[in-house]
C-alpha positions, -999 to 999 in steps of 0.1 A, spaced: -504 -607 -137 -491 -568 -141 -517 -562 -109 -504 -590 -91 -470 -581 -93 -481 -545 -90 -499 -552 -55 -469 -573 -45 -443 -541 -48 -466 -523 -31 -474 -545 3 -440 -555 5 -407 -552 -5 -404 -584 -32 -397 -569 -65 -396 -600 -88 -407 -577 -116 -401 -542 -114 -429 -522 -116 -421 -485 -128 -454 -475 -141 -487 -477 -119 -519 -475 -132 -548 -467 -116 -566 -501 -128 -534 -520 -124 -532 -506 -86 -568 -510 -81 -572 -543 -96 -541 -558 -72 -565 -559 -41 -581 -588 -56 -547 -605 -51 -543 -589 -14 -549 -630 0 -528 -643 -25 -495 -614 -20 -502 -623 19 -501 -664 13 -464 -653 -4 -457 -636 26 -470 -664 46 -452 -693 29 -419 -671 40 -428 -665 71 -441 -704 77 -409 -713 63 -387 -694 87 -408 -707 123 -404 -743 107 -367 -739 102 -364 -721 140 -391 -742 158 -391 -775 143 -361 -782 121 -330 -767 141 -346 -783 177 -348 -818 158 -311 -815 148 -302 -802 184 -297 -767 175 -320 -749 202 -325 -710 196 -332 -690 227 -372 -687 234 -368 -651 234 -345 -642 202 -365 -664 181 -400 -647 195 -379 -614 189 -371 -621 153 -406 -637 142 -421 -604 152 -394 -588 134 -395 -602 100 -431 -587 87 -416 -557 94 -383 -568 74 -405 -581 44 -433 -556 43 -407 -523 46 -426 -515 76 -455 -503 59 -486 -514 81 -463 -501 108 -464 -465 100 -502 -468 88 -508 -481 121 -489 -447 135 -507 -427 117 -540 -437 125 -535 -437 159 -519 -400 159 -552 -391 138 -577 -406 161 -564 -401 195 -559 -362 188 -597 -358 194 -600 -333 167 -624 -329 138 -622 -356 110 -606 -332 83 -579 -320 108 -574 -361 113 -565 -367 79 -543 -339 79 -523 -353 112 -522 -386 94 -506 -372 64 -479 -358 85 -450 -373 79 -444 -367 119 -449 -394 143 -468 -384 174 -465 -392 214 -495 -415 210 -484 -435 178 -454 -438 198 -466 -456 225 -491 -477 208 -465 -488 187 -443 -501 215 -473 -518 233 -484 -533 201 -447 -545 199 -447 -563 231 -486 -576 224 -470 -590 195 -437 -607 211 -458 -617 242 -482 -639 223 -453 -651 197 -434 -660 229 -468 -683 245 -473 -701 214 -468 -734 214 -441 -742 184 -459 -768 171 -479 -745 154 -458 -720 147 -452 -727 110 -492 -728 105 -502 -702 125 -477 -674 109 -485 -692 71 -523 -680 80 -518 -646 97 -507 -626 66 -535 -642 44 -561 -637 68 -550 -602 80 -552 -593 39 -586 -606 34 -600 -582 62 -582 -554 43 -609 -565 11 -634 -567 32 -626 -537 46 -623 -516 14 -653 -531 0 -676 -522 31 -663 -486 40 -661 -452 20 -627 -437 16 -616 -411 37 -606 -385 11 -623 -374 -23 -585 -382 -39 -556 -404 -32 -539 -435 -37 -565 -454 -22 -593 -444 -42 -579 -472 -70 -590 -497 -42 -621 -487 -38 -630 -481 -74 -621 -520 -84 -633 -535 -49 -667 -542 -59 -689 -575 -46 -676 -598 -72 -639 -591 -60 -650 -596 -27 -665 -630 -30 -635 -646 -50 -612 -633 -23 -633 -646 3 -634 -677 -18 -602 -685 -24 -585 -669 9 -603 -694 26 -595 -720 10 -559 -714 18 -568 -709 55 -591 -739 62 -571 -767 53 -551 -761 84 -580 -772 106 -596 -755 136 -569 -729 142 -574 -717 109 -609 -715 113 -610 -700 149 -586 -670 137 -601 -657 104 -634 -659 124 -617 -640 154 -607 -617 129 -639 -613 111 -655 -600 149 -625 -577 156 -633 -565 124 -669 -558 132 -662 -544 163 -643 -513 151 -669 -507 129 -691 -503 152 -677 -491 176 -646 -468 163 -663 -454 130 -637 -429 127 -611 -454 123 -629 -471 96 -635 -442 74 -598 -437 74 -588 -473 74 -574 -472 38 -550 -442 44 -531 -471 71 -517 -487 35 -509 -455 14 -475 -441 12 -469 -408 11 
């Protein structure tokens, strides 16, 4: 369980063993357990839109639409340290500059955020908080258990289908141990965590699958420097 554990220091800030000494097979063996480290997330994060959107309403405790909307949106930033938020940044200063693909990776390793990060990061904040805020409650606690396992099983598949960007790096671990064996047990089992909770489940891992396939094919420099959007620095 040393990768789990591993892989769950890494993706987020639960430390339930603390992990001083990485491995490069420890760290690359953890994404088989990417699902899995986003269903902990998930139960958390299912937890919290039960206790806001069903629990405190039936016992007459109403939070404003608004603040809860605000704080859902807030909390995978809270649990994860942030850390798809400033591979996001990255990625977007690196591909919107319009330069060559080495002089990409170098803007992405600047610890510098850019005017474009900025404002896709603010517009990606409201996309966020607008469709938190239009979801009906009553699937609140389902739909946020889902999102962190399904967003981690694109990562595999992800990993597993694209070259990493540089010859060295952090990354490289992932790529190494993400071979077609790992990719069919996560698959496996990630969806067996999503489809018991019927079409919805269904309809957004599928959804995800397309988006997915459609920056492949269309944005092919995003891909090949997907994997530097989870490294720290």
């Amino acid at each position: 369980m040393q990768a789990f554990f591993i892989g769950l220091q890494f993706l987020t800030r639960i430390n339930i063993v603390k992990q001083t000494v990485w491995t490069e097979e420890d760290f690359g063996k953890s994404v088989l357990y990417f699902p899995l480290i986003g269903a902990v997330l998930g139960s958390i994060y299912g937890g919290v839109a039960w206790l806001i959107y069903v629990l405190l309403p039936d016992y007459g405790v109403a939070i404003p639409m608004h603040l809860a909307a605000a704080f859902m949106v807030a909390l995978p930033v809270m649990l994860t340290g942030g850390i798809h938020c400033d591979g996001f940044m990255d990625t977007v200063d690196g591909i919107f500059s319009g330069r060559d693909r080495e002089r990409m990776l170098e803007i992405m390793k600047d610890s510098c955020s850019g005017a474009f990060s900025v404002v896709a990061f603010v517009l990606l904040m409201l996309l966020q908080y607008g469709a938190v805020s239009d979801m009906p409650a009553e699937i609140m606690p389902a739909a946020f258990f889902v999102m962190p396992i399904i967003s981690r099983m694109m990562m595999v598949i992800a990993i597993f289908m694209y070259p990493y960007a540089r010859n060295e790096g952090m990354g490289k671990a992932f790529t190494k141990y993400a071979n077609t064996r790992t990719l069919l047990f996560v698959v496996f089992y990630g969806l067996l965590l999503v489809l018991p909770w019927g079409w919805n489940g269904v309809i957004a891992t599928v959804c995800a699958l397309l988006l997915t396939y459609f920056f492949a094919i269309t944005l092919p420099g995003f891909w090949a420097v997907l994997p530097e959007m989870y490294m720290v620095r």
